[in-house]
C-alpha positions, -999 to 999 in steps of 0.1 A, spaced: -142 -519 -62 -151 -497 -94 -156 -511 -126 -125 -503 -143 -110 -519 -116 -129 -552 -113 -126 -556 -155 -88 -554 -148 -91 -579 -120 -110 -603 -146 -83 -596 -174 -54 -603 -155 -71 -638 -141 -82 -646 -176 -43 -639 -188 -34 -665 -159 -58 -690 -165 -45 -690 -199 -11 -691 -193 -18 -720 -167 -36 -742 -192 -9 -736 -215 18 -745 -188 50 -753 -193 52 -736 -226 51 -701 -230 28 -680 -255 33 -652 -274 18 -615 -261 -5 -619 -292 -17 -648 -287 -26 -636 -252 -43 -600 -267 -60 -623 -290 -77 -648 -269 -86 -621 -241 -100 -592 -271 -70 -565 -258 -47 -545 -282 -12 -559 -280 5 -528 -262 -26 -532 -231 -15 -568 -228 18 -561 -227 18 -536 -197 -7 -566 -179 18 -590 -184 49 -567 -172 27 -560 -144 24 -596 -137 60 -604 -141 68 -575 -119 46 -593 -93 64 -629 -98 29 -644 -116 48 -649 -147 81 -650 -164 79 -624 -191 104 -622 -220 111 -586 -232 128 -596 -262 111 -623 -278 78 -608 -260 63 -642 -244 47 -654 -211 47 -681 -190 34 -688 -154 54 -688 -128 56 -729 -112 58 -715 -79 24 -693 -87 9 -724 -106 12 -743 -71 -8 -722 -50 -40 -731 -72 
């Protein structure tokens, strides 16, 4: 595994353990870039990723996260 790809492997678990602590609320896509030191916009196409996936539920609009209970289970 290369580096980029092993520091995108450790973002998107840091964005999940987050999101997991935080369960069942939802936080805000800057709260997220805040606590894990990324710009806004690279957190955003993480956390689309992750919705795309079925980690998290990701709202567009109001631009917030949450993790998936079904995901949150398997831990």
């Amino acid at each position: 595994m290369s580096n980029v790809e092993e520091k995108m492997e450790m973002v998107m678990n840091m964005i999940l353990r987050i999101l997991e602590d935080k369960y069942p609320l939802s936080m805000s896509e800057v709260e997220i870039a805040s606590l894990v030191n990324l710009p806004v916009g690279k957190t955003e196409l993480f956390l689309r990723f992750l919705a795309k996936y079925s980690f998290i539920t990701y709202d567009e609009h109001r631009k917030t996260a949450v993790i998936c209970a079904d995901f949150l289970s398997l831990g």
